[in-house]
C-alpha positions as a printed NumPy array, in Angstrom:
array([[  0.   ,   0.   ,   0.   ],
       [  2.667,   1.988,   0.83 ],
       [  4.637,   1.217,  -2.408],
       [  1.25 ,   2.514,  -4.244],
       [  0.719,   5.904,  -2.13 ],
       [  4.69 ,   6.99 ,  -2.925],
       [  4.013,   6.113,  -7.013],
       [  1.309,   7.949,  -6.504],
       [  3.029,  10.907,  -5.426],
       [  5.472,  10.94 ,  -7.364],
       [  3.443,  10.377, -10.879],
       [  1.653,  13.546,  -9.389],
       [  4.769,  15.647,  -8.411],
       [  5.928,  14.637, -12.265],
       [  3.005,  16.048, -13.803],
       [  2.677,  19.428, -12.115],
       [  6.555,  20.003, -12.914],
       [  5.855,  19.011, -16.183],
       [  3.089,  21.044, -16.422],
       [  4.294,  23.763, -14.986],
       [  7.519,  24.059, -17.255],
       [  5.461,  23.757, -20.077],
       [  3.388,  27.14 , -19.253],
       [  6.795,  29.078, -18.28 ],
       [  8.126,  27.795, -21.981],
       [  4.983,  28.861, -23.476],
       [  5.21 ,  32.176, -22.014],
       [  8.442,  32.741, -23.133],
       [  8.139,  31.698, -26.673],
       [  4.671,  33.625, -27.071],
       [  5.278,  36.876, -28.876],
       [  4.936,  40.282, -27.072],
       [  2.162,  42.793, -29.094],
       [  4.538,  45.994, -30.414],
       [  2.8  ,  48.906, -28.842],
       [  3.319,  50.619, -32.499],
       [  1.1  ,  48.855, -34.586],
       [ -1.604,  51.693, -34.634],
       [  1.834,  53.921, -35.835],
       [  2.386,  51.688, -38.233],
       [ -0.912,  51.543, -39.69 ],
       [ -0.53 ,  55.388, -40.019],
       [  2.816,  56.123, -40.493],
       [  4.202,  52.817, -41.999],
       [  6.988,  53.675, -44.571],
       [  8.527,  56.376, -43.93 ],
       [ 11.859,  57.971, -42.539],
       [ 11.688,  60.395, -40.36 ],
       [ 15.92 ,  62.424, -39.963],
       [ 16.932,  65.137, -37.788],
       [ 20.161,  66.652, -36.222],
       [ 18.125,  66.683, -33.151],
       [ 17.983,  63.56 , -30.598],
       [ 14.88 ,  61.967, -31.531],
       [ 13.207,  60.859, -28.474],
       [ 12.475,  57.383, -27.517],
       [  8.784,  56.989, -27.577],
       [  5.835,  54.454, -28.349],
       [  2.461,  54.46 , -28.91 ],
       [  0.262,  57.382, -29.023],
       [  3.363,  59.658, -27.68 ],
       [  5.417,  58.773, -30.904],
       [  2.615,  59.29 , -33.391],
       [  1.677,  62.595, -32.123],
       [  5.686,  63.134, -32.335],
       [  5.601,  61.964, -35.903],
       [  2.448,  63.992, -37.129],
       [  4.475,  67.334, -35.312],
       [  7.626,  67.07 , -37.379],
       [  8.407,  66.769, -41.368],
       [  9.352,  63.199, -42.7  ],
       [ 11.809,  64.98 , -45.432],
       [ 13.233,  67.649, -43.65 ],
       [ 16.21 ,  70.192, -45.067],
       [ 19.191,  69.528, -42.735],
       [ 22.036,  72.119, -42.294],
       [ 25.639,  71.878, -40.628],
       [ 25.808,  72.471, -36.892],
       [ 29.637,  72.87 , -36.282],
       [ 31.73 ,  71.684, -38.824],
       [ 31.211,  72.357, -42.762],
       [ 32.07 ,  68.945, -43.616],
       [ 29.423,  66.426, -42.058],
       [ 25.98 ,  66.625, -41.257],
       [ 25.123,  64.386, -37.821],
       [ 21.903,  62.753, -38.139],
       [ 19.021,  60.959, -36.064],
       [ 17.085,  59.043, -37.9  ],
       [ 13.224,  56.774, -37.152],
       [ 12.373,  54.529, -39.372],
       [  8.152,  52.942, -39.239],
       [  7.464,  49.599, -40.877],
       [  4.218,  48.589, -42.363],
       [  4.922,  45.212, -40.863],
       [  7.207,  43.962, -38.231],
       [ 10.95 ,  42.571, -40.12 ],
       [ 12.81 ,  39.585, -40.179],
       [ 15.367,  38.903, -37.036],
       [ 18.569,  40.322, -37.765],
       [ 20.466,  43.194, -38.411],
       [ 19.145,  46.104, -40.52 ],
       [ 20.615,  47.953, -43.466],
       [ 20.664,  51.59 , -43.955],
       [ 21.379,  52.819, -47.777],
       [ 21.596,  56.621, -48.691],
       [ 21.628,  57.096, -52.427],
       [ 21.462,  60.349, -54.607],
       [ 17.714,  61.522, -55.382],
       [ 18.938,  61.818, -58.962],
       [ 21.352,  58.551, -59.156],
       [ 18.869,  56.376, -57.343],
       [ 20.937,  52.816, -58.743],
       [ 24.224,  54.101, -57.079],
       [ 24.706,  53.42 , -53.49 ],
       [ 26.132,  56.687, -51.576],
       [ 27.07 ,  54.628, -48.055],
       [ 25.783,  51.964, -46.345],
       [ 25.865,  50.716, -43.116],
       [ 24.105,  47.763, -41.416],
       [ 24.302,  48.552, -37.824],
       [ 24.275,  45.44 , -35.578],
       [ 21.056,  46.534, -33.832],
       [ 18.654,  43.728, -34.174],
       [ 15.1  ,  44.231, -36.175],
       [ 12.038,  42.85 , -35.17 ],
       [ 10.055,  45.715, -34.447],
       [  8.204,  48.614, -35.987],
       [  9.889,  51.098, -35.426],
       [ 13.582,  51.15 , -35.964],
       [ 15.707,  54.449, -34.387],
       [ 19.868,  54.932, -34.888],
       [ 22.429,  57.754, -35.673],
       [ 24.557,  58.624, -38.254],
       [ 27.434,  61.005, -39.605],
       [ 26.72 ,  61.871, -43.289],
       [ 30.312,  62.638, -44.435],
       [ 31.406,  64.544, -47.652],
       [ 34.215,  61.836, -47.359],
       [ 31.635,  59.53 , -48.106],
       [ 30.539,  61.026, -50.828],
       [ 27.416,  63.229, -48.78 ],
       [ 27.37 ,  66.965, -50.649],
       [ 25.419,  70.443, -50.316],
       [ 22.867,  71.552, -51.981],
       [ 22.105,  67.273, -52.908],
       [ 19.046,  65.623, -52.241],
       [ 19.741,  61.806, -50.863],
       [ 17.117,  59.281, -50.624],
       [ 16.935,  57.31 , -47.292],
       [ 15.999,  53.533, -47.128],
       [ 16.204,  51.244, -44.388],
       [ 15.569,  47.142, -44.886],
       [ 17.712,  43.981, -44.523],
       [ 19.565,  42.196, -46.926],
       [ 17.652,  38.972, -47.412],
       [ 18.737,  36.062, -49.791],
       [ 21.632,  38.808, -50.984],
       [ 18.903,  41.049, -52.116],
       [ 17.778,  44.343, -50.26 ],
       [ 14.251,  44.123, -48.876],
       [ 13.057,  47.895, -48.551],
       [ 10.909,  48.61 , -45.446],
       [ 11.014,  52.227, -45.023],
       [ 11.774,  54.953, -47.506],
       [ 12.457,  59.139, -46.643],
       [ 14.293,  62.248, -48.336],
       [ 17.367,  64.506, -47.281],
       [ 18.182,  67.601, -48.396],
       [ 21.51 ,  69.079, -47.223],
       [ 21.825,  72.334, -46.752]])
């Protein structure tokens, strides 16, 4: 009897555990709703650039950020005559692939040749996508030019476009 009440037990100690581990791996590997999608929805697209610290916002707080300031804004040097320091936000339509993204800046009138481009090893995933950047005349970056803006991944060695926006240097 005593052999029963102790298999017992321990067939019931087994299945809570079980169960219980189960839930906790559930939890982890359910997905988390991005507090952007309403953004999105409204905003999904576009590039938002600024000299300014962009602040770090979600929700209702960043769209009423986004509908205050210009998505293709005319940027001037601050203190040297050679670089322009940028902010930029980027919104997706939809949420990307895991993985780094990739930031390409190309002339508005040569839109086939690539300016610069960096792929930042800040992981996607989410809606909205926020980094810094020194446009350089080094690089190729010039006055008075108008550079288009686009932010994606490289997927299968081919770059998937997510967001899109215009720079004109002043």
């Amino acid at each position: 009897m005593k052999i029963w009440l102790v298999a017992v037990v321990l067939l019931a100690a087994t299945s809570a555990g079980a169960a219980t581990k189960k839930a906790s791996k559930e939890a982890a590997t359910k997905p988390t709703v991005d507090p952007n999608i309403a953004v999105a929805k409204t905003h999904g697209g576009k590039v938002w650039v600024s000299t300014d610290t962009i602040p770090t916002l979600d929700g209702d707080a960043l769209d009423k950020w986004l509908a205050a300031h210009p998505a293709n804004p005319e940027l001037s040097t601050k203190e040297r005559q050679d670089r322009w320091i940028v902010n930029f936000l980027a919104v997706f339509k939809k949420a990307p692939a895991k993985g780094p993204m990739t930031v390409q800046f190309v002339d508005k009138k040569e839109p086939r040749v690539i300016v610069d481009q960096v792929s930042p090893q800040t992981p996607g995933g989410t809606l909205v996508y926020q980094e810094g950047y020194d446009l350089e005349q080094d690089n190729g970056f010039n006055k008075g030019h108008t550079y288009l803006i686009r932010v994606g991944q490289l997927i299968n060695k081919k770059f998937q476009v997510y967001a899109t926006g215009e720079i004109n240097l002043k």
